[in-house]
C-alpha positions in Angstrom: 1.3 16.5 16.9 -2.2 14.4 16.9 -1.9 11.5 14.9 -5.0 12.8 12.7 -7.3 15.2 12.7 -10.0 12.6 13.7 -8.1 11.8 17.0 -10.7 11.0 20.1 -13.4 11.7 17.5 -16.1 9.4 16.8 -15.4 8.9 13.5 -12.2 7.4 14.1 -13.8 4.2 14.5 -17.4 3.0 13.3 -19.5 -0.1 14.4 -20.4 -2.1 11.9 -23.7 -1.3 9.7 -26.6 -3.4 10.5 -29.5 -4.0 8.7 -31.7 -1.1 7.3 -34.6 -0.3 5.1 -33.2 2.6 3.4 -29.8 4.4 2.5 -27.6 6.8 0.9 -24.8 5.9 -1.3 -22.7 9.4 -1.2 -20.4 9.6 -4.4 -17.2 11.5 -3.9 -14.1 10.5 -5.7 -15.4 7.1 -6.8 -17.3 8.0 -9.6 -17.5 3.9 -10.7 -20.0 1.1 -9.9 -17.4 -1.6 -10.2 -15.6 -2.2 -6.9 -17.0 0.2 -5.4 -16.4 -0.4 -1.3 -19.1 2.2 0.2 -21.4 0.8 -3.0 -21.0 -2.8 -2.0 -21.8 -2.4 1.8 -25.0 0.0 0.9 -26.6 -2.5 -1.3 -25.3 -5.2 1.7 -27.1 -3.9 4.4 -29.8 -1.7 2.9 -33.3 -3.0 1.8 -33.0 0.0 -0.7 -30.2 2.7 -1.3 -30.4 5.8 -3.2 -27.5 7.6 -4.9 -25.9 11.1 -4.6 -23.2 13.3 -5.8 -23.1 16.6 -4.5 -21.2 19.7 -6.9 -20.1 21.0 -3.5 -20.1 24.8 -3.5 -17.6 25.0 -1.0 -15.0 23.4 -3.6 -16.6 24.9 -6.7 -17.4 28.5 -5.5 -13.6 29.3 -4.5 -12.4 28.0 -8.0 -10.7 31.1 -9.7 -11.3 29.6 -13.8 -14.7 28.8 -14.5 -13.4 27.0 -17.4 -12.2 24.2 -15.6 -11.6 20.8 -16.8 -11.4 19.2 -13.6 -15.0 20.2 -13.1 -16.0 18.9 -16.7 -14.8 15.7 -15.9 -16.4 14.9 -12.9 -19.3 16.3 -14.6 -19.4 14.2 -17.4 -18.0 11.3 -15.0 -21.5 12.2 -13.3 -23.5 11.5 -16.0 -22.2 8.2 -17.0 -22.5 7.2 -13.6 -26.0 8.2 -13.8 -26.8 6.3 -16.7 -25.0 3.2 -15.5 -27.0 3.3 -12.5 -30.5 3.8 -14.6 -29.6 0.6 -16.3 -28.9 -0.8 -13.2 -32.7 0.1 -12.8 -31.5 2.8 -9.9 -30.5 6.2 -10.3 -27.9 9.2 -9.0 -29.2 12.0 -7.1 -26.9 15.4 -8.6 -27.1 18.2 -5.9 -25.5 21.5 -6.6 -25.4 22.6 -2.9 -23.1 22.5 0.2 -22.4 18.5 1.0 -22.6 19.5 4.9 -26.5 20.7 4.6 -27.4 18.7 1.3 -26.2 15.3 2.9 -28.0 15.5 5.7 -31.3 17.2 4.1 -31.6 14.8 1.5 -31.3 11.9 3.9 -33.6 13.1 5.8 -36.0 13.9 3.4 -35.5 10.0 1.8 -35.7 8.6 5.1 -32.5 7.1 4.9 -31.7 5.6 8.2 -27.8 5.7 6.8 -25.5 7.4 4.8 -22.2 5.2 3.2 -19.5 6.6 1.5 -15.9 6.4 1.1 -12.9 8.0 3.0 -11.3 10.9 1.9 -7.9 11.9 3.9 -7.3 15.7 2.9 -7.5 17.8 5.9 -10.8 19.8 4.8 -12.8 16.4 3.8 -12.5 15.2 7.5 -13.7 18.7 8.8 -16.7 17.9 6.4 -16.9 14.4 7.3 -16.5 15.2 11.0 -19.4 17.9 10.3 -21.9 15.9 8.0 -21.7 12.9 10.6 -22.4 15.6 13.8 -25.5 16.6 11.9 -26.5 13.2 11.0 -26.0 11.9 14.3 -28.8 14.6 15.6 -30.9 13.2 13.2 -30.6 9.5 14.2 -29.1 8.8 11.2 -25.6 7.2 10.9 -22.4 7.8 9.1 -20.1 4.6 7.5 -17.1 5.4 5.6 -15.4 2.8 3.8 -10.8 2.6 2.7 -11.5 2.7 -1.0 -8.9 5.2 -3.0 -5.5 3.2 -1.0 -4.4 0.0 -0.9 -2.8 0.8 2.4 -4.7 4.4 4.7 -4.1 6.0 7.4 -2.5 3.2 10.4 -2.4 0.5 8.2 1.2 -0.1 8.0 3.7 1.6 10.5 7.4 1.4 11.4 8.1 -1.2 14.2 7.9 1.8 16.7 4.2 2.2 16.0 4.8 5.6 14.2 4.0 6.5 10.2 6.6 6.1 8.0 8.2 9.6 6.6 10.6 7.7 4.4 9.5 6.1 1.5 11.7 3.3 0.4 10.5 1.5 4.1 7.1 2.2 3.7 7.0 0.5 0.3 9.1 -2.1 1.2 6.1 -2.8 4.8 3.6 -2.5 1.7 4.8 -5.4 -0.5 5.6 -7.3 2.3 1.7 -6.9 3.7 0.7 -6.9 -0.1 -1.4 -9.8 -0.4 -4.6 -11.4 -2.5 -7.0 -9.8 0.4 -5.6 -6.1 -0.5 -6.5 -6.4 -4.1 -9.6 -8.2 -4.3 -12.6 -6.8 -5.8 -15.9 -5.5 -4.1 -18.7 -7.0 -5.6 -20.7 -4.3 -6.0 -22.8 -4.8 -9.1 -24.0 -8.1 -7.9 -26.1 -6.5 -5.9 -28.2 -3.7 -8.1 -31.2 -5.1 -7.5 -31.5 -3.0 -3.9 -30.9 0.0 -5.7 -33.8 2.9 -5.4 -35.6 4.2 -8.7 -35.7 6.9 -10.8 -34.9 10.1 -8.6 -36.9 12.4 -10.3 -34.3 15.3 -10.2 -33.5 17.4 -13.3 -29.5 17.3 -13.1 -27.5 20.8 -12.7 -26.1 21.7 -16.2 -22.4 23.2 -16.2 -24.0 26.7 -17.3 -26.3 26.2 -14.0 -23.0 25.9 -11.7 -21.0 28.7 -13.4 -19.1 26.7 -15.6 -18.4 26.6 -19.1 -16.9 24.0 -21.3 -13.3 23.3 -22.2 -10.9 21.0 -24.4 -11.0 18.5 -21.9 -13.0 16.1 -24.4 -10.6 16.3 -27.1 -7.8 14.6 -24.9 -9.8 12.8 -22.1 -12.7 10.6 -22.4 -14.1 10.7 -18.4 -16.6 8.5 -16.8 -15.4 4.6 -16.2 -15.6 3.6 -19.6 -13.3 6.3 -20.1 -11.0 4.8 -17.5 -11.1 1.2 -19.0 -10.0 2.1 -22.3 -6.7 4.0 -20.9 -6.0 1.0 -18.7 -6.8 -1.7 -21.6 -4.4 0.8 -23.5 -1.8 1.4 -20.9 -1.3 -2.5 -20.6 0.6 -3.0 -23.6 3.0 -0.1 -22.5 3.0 -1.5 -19.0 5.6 -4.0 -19.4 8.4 -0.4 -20.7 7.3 1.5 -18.0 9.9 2.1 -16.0 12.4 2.9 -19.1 9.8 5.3 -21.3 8.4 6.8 -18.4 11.0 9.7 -17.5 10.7 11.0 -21.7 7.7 13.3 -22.1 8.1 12.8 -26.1 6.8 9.4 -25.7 3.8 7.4 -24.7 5.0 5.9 -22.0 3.1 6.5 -18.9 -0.5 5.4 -17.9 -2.5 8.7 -18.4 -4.6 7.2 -15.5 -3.9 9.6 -12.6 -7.2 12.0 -13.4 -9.2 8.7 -13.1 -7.3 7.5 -10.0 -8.2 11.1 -8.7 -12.0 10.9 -9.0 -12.3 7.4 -8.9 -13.9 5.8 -12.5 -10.8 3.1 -11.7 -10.5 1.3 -8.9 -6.8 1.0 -7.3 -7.5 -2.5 -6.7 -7.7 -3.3 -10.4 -4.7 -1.2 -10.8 -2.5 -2.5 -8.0 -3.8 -6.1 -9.0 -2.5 -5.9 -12.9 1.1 -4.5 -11.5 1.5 -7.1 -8.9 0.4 -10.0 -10.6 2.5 -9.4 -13.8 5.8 -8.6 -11.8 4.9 -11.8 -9.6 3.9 -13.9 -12.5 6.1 -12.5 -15.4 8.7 -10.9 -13.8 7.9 -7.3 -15.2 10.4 -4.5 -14.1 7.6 -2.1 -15.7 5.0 -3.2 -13.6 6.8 -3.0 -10.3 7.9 0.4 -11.7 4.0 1.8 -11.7 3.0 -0.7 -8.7 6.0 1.8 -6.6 4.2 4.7 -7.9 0.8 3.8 -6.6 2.4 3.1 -3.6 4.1 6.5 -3.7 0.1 7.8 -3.7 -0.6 5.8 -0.6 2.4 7.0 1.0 1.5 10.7 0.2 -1.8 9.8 1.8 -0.5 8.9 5.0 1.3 11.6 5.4 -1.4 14.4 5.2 -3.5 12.2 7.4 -1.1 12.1 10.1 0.6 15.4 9.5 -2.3 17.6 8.0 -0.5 21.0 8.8 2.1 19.7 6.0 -0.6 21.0 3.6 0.2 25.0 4.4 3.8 24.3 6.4 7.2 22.7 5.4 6.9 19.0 6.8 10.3 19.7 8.1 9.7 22.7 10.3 13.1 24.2 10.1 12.7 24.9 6.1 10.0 27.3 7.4 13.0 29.7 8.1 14.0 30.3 4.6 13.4 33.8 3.1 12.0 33.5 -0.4 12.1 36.2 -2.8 9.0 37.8 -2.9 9.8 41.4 -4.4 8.4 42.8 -7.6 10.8 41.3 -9.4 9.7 37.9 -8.0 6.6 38.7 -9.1 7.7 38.8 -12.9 9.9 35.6 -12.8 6.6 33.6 -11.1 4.7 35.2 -14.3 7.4 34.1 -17.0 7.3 31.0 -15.0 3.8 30.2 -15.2 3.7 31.7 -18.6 6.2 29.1 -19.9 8.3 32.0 -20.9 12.0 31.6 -18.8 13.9 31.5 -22.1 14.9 27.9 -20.7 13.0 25.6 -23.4 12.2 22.4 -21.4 10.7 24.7 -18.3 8.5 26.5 -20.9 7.4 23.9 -22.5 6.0 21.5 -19.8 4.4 25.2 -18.3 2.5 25.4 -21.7 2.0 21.9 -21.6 0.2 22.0 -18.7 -1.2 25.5 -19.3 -2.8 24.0 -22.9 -3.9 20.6 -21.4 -4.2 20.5 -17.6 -1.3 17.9 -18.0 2.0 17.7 -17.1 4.1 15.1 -17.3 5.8 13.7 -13.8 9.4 14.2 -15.1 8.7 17.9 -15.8 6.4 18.1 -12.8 10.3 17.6 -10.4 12.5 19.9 -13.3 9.5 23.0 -13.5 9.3 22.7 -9.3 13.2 23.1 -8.9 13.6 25.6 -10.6 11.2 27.3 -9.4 12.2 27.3 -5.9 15.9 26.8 -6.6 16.9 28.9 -9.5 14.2 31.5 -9.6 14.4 31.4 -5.8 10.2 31.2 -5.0 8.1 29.7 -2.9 7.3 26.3 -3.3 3.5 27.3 -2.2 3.5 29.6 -4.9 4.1 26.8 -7.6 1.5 24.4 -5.8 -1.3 27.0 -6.5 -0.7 26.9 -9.4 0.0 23.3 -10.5 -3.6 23.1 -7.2 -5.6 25.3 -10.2 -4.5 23.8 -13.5 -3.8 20.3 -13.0 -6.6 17.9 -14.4 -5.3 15.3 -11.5 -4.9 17.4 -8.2 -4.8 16.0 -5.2 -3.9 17.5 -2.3 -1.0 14.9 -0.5 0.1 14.1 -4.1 1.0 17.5 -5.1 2.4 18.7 -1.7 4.6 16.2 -1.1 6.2 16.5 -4.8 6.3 20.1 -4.0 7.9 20.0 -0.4 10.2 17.0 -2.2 11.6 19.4 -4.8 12.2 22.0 -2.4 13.6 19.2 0.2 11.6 20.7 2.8 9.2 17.2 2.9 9.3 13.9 3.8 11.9 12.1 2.0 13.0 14.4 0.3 16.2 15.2 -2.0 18.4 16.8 -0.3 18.5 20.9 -1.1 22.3 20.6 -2.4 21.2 18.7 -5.1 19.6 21.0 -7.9 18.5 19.8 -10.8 20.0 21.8 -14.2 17.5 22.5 -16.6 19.6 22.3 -19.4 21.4 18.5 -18.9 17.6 17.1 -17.7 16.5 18.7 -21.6 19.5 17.0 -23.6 18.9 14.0 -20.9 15.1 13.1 -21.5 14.6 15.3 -24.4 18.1 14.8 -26.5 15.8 14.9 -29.8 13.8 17.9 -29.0 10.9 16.9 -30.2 8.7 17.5 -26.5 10.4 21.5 -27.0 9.5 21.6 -30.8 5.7 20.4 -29.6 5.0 23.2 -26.8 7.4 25.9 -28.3 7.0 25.8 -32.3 9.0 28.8 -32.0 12.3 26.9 -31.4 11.5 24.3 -34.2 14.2 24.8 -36.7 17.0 25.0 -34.4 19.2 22.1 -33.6 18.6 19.1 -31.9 22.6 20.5 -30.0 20.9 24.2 -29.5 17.2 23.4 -29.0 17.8 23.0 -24.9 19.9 26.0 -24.8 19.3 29.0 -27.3 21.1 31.7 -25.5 24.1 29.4 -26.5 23.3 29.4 -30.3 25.4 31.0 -32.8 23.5 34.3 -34.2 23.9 33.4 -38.0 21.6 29.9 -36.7 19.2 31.6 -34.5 18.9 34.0 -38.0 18.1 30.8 -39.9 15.8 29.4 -37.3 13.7 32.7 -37.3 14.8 32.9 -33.6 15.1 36.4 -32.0 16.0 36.3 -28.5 14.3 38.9 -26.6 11.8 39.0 -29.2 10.0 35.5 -30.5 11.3 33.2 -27.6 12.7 34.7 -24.3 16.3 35.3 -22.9 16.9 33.1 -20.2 15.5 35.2 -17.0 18.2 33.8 -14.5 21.9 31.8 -15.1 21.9 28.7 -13.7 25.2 29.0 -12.2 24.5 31.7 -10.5 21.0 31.0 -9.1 22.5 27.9 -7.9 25.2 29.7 -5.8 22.3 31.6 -4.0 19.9 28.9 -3.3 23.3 27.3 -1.4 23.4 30.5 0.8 19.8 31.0 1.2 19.2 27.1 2.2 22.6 27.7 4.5 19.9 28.8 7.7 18.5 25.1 7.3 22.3 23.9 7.9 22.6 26.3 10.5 19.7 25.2 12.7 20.7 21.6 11.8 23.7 21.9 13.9 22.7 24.2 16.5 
C-alpha cells in the first residue's frame, strides 16, 4: 500500500519559496487571518499577495440539500474574512468555479508568480492539489502548501519501525512526548498586512447565485473568527470539567468548536496551546481530556493520508467479508433510523438532534453508529452518508474512522463483541431524561425510570403520559437481545478468517 497518494510525486516535497513580486493566498479550511501558516509565508516572500476562496463546484454541485448549513457557514465565514482583510487594506477574491481551472486562471490573470495555501489530507484534495500544481507548473507558476489544520501530519511522528501508527494510545503518547513550545507557536501573520493587494474589484457570489438557500444555522452558530473566539473564550471556563461533563448531552459541557476546527476560523495551535499549558501549569484533567481529543483529529488524519482507500473500504480488510442486511426491510429500519424514529428514545433523539441542528453530540455520535450497524444490522457506509450530509463539522478522516471504530472494522477499534445497549447508555448519561424530553417532547411526561425504555412502561402510565405506542412515539423496531445475538453470528466470518 503506497504510503500516500502523493508518493514519487512532486508535491511530496517543495523547495523553499523565494522571493516574488506577486502571489496568491488560496483560502481553504482556514478561513482566519490569525496564525494563518500559508498567510504568513505569502506576505513573507511576496512583494504583494492577493486573496482567494473558491465555492468549488465540484464539492457544492454533488451536495444533495441546497439548504445546507455547512455551506452557510463558510459563506458567512467568507465574508468576515473579507472584511477583515479590507481593513487590513487587502481584500478576498470569492470565485464560484472549479478550484482546478479558477486557481490557475486567476493566477495567471494576476500575474502571480505563486500560489500558497495550506494542506489538506482527504484523498480527493491531493488529487486537486496534485492537479492545480500540474497546471500551475505549465504555467511557470509554483505551488507551496503549508501543515496548518494538525499539530502533527502525515510522517511526522511514526512507530520505531518507521511505519504510521494504527493504534491510538501510542500515537498520542509519541505526540506529547514530541509536543513542545515549537508545535504550538503562532504564525505571525497579521504583522505583515501591509503586502497585502487592494480592493479586488469582484462582486462576491450570493448563496441564491450558488443554489443555496438559507438555514437556522445563525440562530445556533455565529461563523467567521470572531465567531470562533467567542466559543473558545466561552469554552474556557468549562475547560477545566471537561473530561467529566463531556459524555452527558443534557449539559454544556463540550467545546462546540469542531465546525470552526473544520473550516479553520481557529487555529489548532491556539487550541492545542490553552490544553497543554493548563494541564502542564495547573494540572487540569479537563484540558488533557480535549488536548487527547485533538490529538484523536491528528491521528484520524494520518490515517487517511497513509491509507486513503480506508475512506470507501474497512481499514481492516477482512471486515469487508461481512454481509449486511440490505433488503427492503433494511431499507425501512435505515429510514426509522435516520428519522429518529426506532422507538428507542436516546437513538431518536440524537437522530433529531442532528436532523434539527446539524449537531450531534460525540457520545451519541458512538451509541446512534452501533446500533446502526450492530442492532439494526447496516452498513456502517450507510450511516456515514448520512452523518457526511448533515453534520455541520464533517470531515472526512474524523467521521470514518468513528464510523469504522463503532463497527470495529478501523484502526483501533472496539472490538465487535462489545455492543453498546441503548437502553443502559440512556439511564447511564441521560438518567434525568431531560436530553429525551428536549428532542422527543412526545415522551415528556413519562418517568425519569420509563423515559429510556417505553415499551417497558405500564399501559395505565403511558395513558397518563399521552403515550401511544405505535401511534405518537414508535415501538422499538428491533430487541436488543436479539439483534445482539445476530450481529455475534454475522461478525463470526471475521473470527473465521482470523484463525484461518
Amino acid at each position: 500500500m503506497p504510503a500516500s497518494l502523493l508518493e514519487n510525486h512532486p508535491l511530496s516535497t517543495q523547495p523553499k519559496p523565494g522571493r516574488y513580486s506577486k502571489g496568491l493566498m488560496w483560502f481553504r479550511r482556514d478561513l482566519r487571518t490569525h496564525d494563518n501558516a500559508a498567510l504568513f509565508y505569502a506576505l513573507k516572500h511576496c512583494e504583494q499577495v492577493h486573496c482567494v476562496f473558491v465555492y468549488d463546484k465540484t464539492i457544492l454541485d454533488a451536495l444533495p440539500n441546497k439548504a445546507d448549513r455547512r455551506v452557510e457557514f463558510i459563506w458567512e465565514s467568507c465574508m468576515a474574512l473579507k472584511t477583515k482583510l479590507q481593513g487590513f487594506g487587502g481584500d478576498l477574491h470569492l470565485i464560484h468555479d472549479h478550484a482546478e481551472t479558477a486557481i490557475p486562471e486567476l493566477a495567471t490573470k494576476l500575474g502571480a508568480q505563486a500560489v500558497f495555501t495550506n494542506k489538506d489530507y482527504e484523498p480527493a484534495a491531493i488529487h486537486r492539489d496534485i492537479t492545480v500544481g500540474k497546471t500551475l507548473q505549465g504555467k511557470g507558476i509554483e505551488l507551496f502548501r503549508f501543515k496548518d489544520q494538525a499539530i502533527f501530519e502525515e510522517d511526522e511522528v511514526l512507530t520505531q519501525a518507521g511505519k504510521f501508527f494504527s493504534v491510538f494510545t501510542p500515537f498520542k503518547n509519541a505526540c506529547l512526548k514530541k509536543l513542545d513550545a515549537f508545535h504550538l507557536t503562532p504564525y505571525p501573520s497579521e504583522a505583515r498586512v501591509g503586502s497585502l493587494a487592494k480592493d479586488s474589484g469582484l462582486t462576491a457570489p450570493s448563496l441564491d447565485h450558488m443554489g443555496f438557500k438559507r438555514t437556522n444555522l445563525l440562530d445556533m452558530i455565529k461563523p467567521g473568527e470572531e465567531g470562533a473566539l467567542d466559543a473558545f473564550e466561552d469554552f474556557l471556563n468549562r475547560m477545566d470539567k471537561y473530561k467529566v461533563a463531556r459524555d452527558f448531552p443534557a449539559i454544556k459541557g463540550v467545546s462546540y468548536l469542531s465546525v470552526h476546527n473544520r473550516f479553520g476560523t481557529i487555529s489548532i495551535r491556539r487550541l492545542a496551546k490553552a490544553a497543554y499549558d493548563r494541564f502542564k501549569f495547573e494540572g487540569s484533567e479537563g484540558a488533557m481530556g480535549w488536548l487527547n481529543e485533538l490529538i484523536w483529529r491528528d491521528f484520524y488524519f494520518q490515517i487517511i493520508y497513509h491509507r486513503p482507500d480506508a475512506a470507501e473500504k474497512a481499514f481492516k480488510p477482512e471486515y469487508d467479508q461481512i454481509q449486511w442486511d440490505a433488503d427492503e426491510k433494511a431499507q425501512r429500519l435505515f429510514k426509522a433510523w435516520c428519522e429518529g424514529k426506532t422507538g428507542y428514545p436516546l437513538v431518536d433523539a440524537a437522530q433529531r438532534q442532528l436532523n434539527q441542528t446539524g449537531f450531534q453530540h460525540n457520545r451519541l455520535r458512538m451509541v446512534t453508529a452501533s446500533f446502526l450497524t450492530k442492532d439494526l444490522g447496516l452498513d456502517w457506509r450507510w450511516g456515514e452518508k448520512y452523518f457526511a450530509e448533515h453534520l455541520n463539522d464533517f470531515d472526512l478522516s474524523a467521521n470514518n474512522g468513528g464510523w469504522q471504530w463503532a463497527a470495529s472494522s478501523g484502526c483501533d477499534a472496539q472490538p465487535y463483541f462489545r455492543i453498546f445497549n441503548p437502553y443502559s447508555q440512556s439511564e447511564k448519561f441521560d438518567a434525568d431524561g431531560k436530553f429525551i424530553r428536549k428532542y422527543c417532547p412526545e415522551l415528556a411526561k413519562l418517568s425519569n425510570k420509563y423515559i429510556h425504555n417505553p415499551a417497558e412502561c405500564p399501559p395505565f402510565e403511558l395513558q397518563m403520559a399521552g403515550v401511544v405506542l405505535g401511534e405518537t412515539y414508535p415501538r422499538p423496531v428491533v430487541e436488543h437481545d436479539v439483534a445482539r445475538k445476530k450481529t455475534l453470528e454475522r461478525y463470526s466470518v471475521v473470527k473465521k478468517a482470523k484463525e484461518d
